[in-house]
The first five atom37 places (N, CA, C, CB, O) and aatype in JSON, in Angstrom:
{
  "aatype": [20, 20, 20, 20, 20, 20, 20, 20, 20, 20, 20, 20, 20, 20, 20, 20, 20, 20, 20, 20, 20, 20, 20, 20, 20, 20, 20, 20, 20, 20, 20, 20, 20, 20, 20, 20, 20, 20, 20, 20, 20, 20, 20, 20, 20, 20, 20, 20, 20, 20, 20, 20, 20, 20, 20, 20, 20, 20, 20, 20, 20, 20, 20, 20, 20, 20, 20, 20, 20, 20, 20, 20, 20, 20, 20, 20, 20, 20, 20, 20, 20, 20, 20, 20, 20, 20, 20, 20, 20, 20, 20, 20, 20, 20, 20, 20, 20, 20, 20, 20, 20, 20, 20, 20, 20, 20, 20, 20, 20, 20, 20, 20, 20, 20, 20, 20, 20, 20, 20, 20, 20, 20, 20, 20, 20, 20, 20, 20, 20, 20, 20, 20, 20, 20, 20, 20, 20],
  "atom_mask": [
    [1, 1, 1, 1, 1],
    [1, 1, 1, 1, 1],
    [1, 1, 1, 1, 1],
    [1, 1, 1, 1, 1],
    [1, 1, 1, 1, 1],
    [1, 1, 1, 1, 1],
    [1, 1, 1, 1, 1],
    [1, 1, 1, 1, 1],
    [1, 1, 1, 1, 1],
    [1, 1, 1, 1, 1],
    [1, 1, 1, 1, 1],
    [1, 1, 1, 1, 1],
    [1, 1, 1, 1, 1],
    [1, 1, 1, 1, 1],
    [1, 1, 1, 1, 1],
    [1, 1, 1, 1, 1],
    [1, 1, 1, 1, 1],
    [1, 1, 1, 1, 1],
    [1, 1, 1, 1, 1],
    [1, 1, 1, 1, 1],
    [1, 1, 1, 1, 1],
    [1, 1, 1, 1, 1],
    [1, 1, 1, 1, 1],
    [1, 1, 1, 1, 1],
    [1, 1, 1, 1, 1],
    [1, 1, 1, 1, 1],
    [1, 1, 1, 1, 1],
    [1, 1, 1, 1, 1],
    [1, 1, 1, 1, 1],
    [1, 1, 1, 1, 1],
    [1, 1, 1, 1, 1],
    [1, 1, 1, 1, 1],
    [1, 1, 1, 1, 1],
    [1, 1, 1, 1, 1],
    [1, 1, 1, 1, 1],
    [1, 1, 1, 1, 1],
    [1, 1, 1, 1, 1],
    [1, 1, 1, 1, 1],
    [1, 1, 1, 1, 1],
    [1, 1, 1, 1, 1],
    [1, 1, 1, 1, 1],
    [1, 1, 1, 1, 1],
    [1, 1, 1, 1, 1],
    [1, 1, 1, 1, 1],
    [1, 1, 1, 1, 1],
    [1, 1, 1, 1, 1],
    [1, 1, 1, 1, 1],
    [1, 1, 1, 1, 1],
    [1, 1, 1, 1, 1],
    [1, 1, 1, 1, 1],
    [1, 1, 1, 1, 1],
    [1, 1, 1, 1, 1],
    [1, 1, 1, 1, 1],
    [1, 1, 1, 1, 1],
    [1, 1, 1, 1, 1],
    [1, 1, 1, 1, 1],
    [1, 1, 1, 1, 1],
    [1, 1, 1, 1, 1],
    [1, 1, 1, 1, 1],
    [1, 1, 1, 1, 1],
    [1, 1, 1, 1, 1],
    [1, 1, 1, 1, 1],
    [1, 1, 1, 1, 1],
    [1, 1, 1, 1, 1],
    [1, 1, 1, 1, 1],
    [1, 1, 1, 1, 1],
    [1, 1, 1, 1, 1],
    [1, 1, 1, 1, 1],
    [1, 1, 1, 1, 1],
    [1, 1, 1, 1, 1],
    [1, 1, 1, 1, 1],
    [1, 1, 1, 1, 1],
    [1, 1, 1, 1, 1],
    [1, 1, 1, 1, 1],
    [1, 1, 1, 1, 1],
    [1, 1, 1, 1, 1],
    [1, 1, 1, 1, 1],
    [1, 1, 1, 1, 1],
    [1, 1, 1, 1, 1],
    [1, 1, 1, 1, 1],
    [1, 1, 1, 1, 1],
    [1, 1, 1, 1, 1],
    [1, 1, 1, 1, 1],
    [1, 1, 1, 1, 1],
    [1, 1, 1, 1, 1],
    [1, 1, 1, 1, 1],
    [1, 1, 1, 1, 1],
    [1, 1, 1, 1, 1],
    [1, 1, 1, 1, 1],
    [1, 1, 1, 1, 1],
    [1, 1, 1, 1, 1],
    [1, 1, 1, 1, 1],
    [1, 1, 1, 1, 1],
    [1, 1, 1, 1, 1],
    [1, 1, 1, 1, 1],
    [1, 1, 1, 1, 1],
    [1, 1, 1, 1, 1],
    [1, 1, 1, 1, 1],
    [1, 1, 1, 1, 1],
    [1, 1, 1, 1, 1],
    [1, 1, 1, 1, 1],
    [1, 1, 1, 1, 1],
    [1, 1, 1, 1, 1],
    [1, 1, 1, 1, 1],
    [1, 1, 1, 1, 1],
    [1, 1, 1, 1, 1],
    [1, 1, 1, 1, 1],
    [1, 1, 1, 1, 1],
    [1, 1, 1, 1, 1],
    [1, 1, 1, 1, 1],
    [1, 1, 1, 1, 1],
    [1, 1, 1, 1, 1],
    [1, 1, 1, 1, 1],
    [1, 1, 1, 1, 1],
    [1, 1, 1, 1, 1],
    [1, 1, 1, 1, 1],
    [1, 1, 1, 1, 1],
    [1, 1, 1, 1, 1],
    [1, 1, 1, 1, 1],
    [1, 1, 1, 1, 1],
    [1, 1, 1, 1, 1],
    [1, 1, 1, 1, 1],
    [1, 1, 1, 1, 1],
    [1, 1, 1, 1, 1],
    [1, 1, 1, 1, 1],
    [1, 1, 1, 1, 1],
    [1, 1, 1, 1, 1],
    [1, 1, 1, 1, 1],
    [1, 1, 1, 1, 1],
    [1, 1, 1, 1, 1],
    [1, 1, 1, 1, 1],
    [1, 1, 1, 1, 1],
    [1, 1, 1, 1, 1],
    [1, 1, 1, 1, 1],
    [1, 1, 1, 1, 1],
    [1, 1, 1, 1, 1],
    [1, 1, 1, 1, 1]
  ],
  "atom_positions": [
    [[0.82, -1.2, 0.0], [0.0, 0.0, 0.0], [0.86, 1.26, 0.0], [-0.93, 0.0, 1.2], [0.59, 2.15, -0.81]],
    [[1.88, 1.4, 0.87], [2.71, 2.25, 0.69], [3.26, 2.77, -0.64], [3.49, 1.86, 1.32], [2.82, 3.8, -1.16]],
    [[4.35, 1.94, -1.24], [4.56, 1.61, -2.61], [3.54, 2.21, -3.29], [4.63, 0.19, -2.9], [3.96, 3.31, -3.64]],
    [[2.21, 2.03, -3.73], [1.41, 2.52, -4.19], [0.86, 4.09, -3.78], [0.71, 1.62, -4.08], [0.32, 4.77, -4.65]],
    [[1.03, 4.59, -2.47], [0.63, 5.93, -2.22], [1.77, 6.21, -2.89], [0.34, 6.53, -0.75], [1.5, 6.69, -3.99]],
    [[3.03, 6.1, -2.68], [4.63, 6.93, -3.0], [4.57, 6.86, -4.34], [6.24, 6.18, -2.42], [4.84, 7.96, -4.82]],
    [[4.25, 5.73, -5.45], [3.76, 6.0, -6.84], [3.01, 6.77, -7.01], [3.3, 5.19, -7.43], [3.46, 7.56, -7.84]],
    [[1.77, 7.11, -6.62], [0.69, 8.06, -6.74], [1.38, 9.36, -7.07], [-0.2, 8.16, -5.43], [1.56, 10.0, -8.1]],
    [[1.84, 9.53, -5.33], [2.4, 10.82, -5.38], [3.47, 11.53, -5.93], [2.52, 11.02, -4.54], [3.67, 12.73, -6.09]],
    [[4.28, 10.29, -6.23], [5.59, 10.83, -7.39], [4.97, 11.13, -8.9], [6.95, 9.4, -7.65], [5.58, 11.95, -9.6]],
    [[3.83, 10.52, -9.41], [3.22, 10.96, -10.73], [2.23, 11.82, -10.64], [2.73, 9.95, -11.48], [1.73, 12.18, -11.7]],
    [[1.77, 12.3, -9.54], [1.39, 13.48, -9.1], [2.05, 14.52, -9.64], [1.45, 13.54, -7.87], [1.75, 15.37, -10.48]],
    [[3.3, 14.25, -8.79], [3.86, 15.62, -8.69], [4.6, 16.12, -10.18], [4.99, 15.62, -7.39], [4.74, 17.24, -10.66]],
    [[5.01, 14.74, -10.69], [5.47, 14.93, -12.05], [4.78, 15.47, -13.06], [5.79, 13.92, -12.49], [5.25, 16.23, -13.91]],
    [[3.21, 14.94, -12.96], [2.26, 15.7, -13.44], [1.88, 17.2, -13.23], [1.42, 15.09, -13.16], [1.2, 17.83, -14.04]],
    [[2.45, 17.77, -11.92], [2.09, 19.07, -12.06], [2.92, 20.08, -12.81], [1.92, 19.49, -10.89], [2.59, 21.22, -13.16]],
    [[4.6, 19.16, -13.09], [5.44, 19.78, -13.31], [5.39, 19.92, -15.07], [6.56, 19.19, -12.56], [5.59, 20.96, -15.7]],
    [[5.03, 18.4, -15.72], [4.18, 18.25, -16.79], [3.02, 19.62, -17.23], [3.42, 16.91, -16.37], [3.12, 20.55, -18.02]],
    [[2.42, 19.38, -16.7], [1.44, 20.49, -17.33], [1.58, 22.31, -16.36], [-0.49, 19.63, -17.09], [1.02, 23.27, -16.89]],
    [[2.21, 22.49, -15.27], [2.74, 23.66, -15.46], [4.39, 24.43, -15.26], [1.92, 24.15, -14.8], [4.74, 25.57, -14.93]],
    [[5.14, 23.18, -15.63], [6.05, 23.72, -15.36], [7.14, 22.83, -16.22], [6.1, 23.89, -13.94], [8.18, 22.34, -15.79]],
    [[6.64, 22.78, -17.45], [7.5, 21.62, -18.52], [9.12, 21.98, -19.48], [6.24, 21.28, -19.89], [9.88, 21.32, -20.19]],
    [[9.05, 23.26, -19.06], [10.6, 23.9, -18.86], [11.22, 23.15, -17.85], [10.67, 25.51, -18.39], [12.01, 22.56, -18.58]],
    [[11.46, 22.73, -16.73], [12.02, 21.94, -15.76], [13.14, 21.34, -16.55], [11.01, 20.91, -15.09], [13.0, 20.95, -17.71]],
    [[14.24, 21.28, -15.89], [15.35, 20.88, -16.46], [15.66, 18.88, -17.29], [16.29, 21.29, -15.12], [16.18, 18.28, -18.23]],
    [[14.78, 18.68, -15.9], [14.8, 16.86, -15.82], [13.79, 16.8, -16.88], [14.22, 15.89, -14.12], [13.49, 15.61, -16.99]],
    [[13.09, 17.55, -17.79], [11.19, 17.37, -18.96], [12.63, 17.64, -20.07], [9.03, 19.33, -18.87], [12.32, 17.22, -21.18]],
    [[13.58, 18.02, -20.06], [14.05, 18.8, -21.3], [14.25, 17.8, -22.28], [15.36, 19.65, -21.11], [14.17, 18.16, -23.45]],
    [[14.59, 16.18, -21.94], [14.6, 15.66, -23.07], [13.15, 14.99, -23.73], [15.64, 14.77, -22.91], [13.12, 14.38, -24.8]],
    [[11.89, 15.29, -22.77], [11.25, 15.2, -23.41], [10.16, 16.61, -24.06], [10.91, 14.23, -22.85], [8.95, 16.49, -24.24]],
    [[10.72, 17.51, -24.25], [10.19, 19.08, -24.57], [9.34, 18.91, -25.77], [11.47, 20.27, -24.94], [8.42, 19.72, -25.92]],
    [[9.57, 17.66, -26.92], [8.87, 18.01, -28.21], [7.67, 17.12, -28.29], [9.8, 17.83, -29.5], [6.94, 16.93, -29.26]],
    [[7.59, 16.4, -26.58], [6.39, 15.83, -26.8], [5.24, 16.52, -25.6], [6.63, 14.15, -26.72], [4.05, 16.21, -25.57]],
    [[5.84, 17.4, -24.74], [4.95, 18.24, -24.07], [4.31, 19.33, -24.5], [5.43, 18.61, -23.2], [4.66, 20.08, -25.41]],
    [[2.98, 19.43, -23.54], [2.0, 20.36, -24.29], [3.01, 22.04, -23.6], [-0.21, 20.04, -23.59], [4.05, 22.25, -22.98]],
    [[1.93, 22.82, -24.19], [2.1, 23.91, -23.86], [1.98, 24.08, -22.27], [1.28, 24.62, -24.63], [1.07, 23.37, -21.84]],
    [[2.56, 24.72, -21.41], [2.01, 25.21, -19.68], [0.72, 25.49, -20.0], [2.76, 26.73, -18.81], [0.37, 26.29, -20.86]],
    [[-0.06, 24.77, -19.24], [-1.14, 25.64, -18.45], [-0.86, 26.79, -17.69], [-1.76, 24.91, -17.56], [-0.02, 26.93, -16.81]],
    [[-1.85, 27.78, -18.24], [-1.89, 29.11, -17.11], [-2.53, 28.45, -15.5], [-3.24, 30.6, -17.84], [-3.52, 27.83, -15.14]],
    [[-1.06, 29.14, -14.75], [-2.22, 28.24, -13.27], [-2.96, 29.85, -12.1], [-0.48, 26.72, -11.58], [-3.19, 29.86, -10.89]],
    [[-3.15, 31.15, -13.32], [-3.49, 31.94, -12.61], [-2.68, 32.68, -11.7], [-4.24, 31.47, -12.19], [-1.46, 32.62, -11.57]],
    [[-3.69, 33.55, -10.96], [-2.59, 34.22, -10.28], [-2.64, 34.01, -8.4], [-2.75, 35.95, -10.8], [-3.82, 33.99, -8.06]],
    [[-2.13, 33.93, -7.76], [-2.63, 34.08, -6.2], [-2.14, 33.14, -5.68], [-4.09, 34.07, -5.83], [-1.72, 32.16, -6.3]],
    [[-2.09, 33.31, -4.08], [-0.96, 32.07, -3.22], [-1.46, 30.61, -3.39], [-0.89, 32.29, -1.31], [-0.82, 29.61, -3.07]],
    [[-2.44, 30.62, -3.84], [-3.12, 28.57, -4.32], [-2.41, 28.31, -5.52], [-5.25, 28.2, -4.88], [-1.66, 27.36, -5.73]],
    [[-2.76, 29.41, -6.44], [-2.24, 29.27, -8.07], [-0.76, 28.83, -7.5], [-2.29, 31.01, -9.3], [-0.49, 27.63, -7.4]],
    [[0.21, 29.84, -7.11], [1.56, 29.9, -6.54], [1.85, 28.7, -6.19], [1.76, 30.75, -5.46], [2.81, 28.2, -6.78]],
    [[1.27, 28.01, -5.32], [1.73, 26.71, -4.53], [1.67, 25.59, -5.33], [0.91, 26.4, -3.29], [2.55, 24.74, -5.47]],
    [[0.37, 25.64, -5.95], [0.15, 24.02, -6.88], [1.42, 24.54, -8.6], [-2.57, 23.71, -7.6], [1.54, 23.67, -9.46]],
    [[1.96, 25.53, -8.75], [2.46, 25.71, -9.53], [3.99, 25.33, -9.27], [2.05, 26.77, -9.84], [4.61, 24.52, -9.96]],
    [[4.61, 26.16, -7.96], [5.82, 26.23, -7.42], [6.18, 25.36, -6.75], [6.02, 27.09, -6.85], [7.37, 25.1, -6.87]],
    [[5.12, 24.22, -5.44], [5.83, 24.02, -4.62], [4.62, 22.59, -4.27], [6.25, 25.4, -3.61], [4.83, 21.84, -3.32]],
    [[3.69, 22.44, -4.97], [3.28, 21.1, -4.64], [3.58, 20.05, -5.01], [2.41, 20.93, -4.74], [3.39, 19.12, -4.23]],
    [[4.13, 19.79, -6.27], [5.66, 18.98, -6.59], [6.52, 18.61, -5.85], [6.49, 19.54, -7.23], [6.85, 17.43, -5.91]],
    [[7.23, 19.62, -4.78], [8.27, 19.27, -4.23], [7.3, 18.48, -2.7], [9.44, 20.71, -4.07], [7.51, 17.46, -2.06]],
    [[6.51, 19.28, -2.63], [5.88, 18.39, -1.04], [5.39, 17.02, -1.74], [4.16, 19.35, 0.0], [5.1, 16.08, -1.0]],
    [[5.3, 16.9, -2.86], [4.45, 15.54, -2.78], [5.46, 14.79, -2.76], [3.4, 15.13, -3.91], [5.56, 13.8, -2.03]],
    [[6.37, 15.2, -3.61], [7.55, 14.37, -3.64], [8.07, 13.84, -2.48], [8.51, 14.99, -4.17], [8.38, 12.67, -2.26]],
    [[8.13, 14.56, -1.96], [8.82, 14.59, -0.23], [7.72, 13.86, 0.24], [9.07, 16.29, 0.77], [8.29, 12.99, 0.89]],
    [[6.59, 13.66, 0.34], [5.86, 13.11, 0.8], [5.56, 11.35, 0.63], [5.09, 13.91, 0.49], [4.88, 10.56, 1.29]],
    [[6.7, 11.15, -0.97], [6.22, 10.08, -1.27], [7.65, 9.44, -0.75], [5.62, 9.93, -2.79], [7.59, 8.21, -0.71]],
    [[8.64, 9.87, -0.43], [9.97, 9.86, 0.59], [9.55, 9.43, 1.39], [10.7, 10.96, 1.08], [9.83, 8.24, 1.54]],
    [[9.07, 9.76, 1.92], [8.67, 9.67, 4.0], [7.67, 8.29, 3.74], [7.29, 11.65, 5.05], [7.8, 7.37, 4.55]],
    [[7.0, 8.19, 2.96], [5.67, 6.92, 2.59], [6.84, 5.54, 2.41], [4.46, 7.35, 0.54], [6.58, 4.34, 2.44]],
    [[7.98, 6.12, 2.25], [8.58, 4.65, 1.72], [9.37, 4.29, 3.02], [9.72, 4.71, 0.18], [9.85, 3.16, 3.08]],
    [[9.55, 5.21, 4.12], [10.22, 4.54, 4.91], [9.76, 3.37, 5.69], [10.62, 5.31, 5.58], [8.55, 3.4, 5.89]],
    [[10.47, 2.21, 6.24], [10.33, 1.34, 6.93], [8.63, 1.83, 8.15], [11.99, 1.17, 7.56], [8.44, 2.7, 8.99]],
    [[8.03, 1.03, 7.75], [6.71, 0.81, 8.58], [7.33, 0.66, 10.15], [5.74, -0.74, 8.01], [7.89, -0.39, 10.47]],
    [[7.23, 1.64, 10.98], [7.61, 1.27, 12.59], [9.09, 1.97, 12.66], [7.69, -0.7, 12.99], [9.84, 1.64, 13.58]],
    [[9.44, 2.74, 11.89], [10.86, 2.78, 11.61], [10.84, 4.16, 12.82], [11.42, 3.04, 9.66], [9.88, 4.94, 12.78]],
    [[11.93, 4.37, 13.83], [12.47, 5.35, 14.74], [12.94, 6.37, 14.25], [13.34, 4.95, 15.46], [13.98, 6.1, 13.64]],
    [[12.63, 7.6, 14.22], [12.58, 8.68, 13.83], [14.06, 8.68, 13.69], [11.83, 9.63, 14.61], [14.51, 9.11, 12.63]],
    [[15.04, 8.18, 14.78], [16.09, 8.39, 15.3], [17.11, 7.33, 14.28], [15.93, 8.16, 16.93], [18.32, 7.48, 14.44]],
    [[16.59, 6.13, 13.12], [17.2, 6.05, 12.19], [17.77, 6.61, 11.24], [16.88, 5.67, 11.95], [17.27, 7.57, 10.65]],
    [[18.91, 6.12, 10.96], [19.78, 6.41, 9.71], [19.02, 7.21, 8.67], [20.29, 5.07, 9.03], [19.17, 8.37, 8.29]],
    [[18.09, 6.16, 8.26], [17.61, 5.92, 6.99], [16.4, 6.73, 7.12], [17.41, 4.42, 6.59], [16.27, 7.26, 6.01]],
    [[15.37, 7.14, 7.93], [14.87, 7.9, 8.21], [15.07, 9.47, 8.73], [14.5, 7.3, 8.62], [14.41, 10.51, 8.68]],
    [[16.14, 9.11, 9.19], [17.24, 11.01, 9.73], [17.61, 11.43, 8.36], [19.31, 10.87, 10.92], [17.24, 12.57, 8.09]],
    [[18.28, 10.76, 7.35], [18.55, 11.55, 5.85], [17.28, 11.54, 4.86], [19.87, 10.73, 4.95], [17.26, 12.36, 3.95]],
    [[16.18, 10.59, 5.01], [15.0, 11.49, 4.33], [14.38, 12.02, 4.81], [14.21, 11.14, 3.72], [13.25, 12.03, 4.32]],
    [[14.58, 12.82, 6.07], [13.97, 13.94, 6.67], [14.65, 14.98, 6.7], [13.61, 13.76, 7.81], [14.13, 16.05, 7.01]],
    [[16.18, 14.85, 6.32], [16.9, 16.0, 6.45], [17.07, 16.3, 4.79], [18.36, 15.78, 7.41], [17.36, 17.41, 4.35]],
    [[16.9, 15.4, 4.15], [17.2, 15.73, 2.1], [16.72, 16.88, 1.82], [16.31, 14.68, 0.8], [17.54, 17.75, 1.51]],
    [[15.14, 17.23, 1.83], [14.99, 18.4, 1.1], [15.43, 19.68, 1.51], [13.83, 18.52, 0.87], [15.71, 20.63, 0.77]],
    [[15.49, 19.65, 2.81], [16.19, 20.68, 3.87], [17.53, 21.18, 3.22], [16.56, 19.91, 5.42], [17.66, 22.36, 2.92]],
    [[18.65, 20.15, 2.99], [19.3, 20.3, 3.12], [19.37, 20.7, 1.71], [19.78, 19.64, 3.82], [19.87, 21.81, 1.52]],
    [[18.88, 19.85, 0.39], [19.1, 20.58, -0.85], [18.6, 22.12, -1.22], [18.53, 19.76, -1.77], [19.12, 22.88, -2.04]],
    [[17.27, 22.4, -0.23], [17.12, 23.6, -0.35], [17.96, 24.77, -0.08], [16.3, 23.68, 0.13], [18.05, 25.81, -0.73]],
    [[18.73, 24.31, 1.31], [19.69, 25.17, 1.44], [21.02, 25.21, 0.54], [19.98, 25.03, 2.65], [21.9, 26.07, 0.44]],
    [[20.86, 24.09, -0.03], [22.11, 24.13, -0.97], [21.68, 25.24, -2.64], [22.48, 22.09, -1.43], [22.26, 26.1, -3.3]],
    [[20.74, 24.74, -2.66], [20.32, 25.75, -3.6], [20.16, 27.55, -3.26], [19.0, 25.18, -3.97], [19.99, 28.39, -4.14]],
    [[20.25, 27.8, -1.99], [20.2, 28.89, -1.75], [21.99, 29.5, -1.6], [19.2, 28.92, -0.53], [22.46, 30.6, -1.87]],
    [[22.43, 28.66, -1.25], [24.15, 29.15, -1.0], [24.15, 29.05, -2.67], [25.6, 27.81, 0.14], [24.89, 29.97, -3.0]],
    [[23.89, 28.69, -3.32], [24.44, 28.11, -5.01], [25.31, 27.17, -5.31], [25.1, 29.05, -5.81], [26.1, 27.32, -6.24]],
    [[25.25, 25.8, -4.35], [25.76, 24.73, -4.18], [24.93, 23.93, -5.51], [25.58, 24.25, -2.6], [25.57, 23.34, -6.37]],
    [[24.1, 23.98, -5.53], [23.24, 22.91, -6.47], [22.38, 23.97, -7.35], [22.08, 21.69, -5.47], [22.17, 25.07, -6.84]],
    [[21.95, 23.73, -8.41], [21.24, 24.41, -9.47], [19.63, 24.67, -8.71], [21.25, 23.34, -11.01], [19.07, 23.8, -8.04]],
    [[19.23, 25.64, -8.9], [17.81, 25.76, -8.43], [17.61, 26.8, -7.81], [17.35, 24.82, -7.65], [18.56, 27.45, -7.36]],
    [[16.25, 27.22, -7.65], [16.0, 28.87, -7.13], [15.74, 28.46, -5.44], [14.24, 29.86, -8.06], [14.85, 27.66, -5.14]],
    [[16.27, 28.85, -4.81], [15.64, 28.84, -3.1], [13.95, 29.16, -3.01], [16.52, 30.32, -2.05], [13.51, 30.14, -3.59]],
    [[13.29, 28.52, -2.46], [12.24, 29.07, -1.84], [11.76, 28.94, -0.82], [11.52, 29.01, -2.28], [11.53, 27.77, -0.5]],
    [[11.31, 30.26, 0.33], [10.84, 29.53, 1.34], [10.14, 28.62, 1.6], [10.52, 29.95, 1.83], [10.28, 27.72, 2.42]],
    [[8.96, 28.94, 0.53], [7.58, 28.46, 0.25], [8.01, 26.86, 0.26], [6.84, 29.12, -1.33], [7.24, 26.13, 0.87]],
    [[9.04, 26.32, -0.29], [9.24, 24.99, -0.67], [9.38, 24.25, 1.14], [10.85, 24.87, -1.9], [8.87, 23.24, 1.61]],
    [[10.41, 25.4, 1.84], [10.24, 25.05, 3.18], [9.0, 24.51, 3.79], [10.51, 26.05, 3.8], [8.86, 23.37, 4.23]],
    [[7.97, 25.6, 3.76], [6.63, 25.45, 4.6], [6.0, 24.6, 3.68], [5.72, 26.85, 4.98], [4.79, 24.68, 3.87]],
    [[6.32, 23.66, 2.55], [5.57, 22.99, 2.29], [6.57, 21.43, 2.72], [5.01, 23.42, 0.84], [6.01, 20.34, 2.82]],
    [[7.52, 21.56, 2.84], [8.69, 20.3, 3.69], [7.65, 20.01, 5.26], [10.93, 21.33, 4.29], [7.13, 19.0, 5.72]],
    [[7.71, 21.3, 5.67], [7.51, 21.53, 7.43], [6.2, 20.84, 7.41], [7.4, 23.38, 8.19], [6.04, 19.81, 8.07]],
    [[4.97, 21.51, 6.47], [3.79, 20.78, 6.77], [3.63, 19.1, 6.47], [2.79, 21.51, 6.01], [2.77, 18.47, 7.07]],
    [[4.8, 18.24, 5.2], [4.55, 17.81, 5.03], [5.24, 16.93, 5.91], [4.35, 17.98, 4.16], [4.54, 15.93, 6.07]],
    [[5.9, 16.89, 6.31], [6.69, 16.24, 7.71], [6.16, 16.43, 8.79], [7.98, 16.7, 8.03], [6.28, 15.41, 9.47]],
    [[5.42, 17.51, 9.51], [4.47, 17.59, 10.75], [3.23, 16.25, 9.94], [3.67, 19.7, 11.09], [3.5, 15.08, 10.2]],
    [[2.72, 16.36, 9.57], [1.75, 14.93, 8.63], [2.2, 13.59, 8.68], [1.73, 15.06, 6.93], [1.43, 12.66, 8.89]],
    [[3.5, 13.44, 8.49], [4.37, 12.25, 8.42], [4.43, 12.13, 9.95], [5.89, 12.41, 7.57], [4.17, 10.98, 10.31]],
    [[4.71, 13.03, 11.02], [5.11, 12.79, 12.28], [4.06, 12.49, 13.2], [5.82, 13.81, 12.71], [4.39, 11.84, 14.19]],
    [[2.47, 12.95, 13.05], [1.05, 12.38, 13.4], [1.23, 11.41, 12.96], [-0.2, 12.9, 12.99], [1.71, 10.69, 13.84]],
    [[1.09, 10.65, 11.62], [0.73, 9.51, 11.04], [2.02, 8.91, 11.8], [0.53, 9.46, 9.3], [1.61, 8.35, 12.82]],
    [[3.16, 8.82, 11.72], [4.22, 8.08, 12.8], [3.52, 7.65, 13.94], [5.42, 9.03, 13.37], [3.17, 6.48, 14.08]],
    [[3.23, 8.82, 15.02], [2.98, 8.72, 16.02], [1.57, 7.41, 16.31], [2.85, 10.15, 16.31], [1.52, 6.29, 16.83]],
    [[0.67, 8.27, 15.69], [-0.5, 7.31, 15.11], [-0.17, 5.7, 15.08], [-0.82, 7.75, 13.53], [-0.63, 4.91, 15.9]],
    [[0.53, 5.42, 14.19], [0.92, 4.34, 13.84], [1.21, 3.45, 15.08], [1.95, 4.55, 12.99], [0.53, 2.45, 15.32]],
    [[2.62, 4.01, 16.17], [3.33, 3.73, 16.93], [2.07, 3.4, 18.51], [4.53, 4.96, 16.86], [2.16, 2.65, 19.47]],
    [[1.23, 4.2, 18.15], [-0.11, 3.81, 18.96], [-0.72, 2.79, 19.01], [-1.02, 4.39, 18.72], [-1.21, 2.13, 19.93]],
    [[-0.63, 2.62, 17.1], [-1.6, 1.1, 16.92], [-0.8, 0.1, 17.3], [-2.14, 0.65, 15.34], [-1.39, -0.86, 17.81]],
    [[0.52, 0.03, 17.2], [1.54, -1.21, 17.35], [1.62, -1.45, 18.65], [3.0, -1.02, 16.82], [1.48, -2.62, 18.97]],
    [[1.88, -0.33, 19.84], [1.21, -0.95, 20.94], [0.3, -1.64, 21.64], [1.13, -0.62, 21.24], [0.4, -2.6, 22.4]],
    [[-0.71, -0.91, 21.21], [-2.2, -1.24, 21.69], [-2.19, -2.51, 21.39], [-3.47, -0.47, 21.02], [-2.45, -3.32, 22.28]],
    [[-1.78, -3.11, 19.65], [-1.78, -4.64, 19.29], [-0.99, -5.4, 20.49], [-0.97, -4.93, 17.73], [-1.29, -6.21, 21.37]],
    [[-0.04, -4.85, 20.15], [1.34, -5.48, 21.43], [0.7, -5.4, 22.55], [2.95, -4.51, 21.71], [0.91, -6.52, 23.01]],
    [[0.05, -4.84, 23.34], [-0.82, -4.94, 24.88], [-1.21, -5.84, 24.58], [-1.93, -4.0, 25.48], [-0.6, -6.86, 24.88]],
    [[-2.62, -5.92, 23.71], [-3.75, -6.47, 23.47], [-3.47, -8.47, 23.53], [-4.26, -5.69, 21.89], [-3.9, -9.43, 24.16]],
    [[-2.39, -8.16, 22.33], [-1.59, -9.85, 22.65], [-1.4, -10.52, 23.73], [-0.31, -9.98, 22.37], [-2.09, -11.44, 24.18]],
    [[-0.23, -9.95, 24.26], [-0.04, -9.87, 25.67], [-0.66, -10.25, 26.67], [0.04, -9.0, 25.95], [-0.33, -11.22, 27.36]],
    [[-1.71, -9.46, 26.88], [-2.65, -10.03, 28.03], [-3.61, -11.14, 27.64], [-3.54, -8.89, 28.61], [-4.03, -11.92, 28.5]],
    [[-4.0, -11.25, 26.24], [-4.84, -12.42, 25.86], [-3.8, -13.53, 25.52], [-5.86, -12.09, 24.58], [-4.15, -14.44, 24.77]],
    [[-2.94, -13.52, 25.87], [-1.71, -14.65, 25.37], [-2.41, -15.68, 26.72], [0.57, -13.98, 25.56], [-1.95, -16.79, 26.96]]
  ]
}
């Protein structure tokens, strides 16, 4: 099921970049088979699903793949929570190609506060099972 949300959301996001943002460096070898941009309007919704809902979904479909039960305090979970962070800031020093945006931040922050309920959540149900065993053992 996972696997399948993190697909979703990676052709999601590719799709938004597809139809408004098909200049993107990674579309360039396919440029002569994309349509024209959609106009996505003007205003902070237009802004976000244009600029920066790509990168949260993406990030979102990151965090979907980590290990089910996995400790915040893992390896493997500490560097896909710290990746976009850290490329963003790299893009802002001019370490890596790309425009800084905050906006890309507060869409990391929300989408990781989401990941850290659903963690928590999770870590609830695995107990409660684990009690529940336990005493009916």
């Amino acid at each position: 099921m996972r696997i399948a949300a993190a697909a979703a959301m990676l052709l999601l996001g590719a799709s938004l970049y597809v139809l408004f943002r098909p200049d993107a460096v990674f579309l360039m070898p396919f440029s002569a088979w994309l349509p024209e941009p959609l106009p996505a309007g003007e205003g902070v919704v237009a802004r976000v699903l244009r600029c920066n809902a790509a990168d949260a979904l993406w990030y979102a479909a990151l965090l979907a793949l980590m290990p089910a039960g996995s400790p915040p305090r893992g390896i493997l979970v500490r560097c896909a929570v710290a990746l976009p962070f850290v490329h963003e800031g790299c893009q802002g020093v001019g370490i890596v190609p790309g425009t800084f945006d905050i906006m890309d931040l507060v869409a990391y922050i929300s989408v990781l506060s989401i990941y850290t309920l659903l963690w928590k959540k999770e870590l609830r149900r695995q107990d409660a099972r684990a009690s529940f065993s336990c005493s009916h053992s």
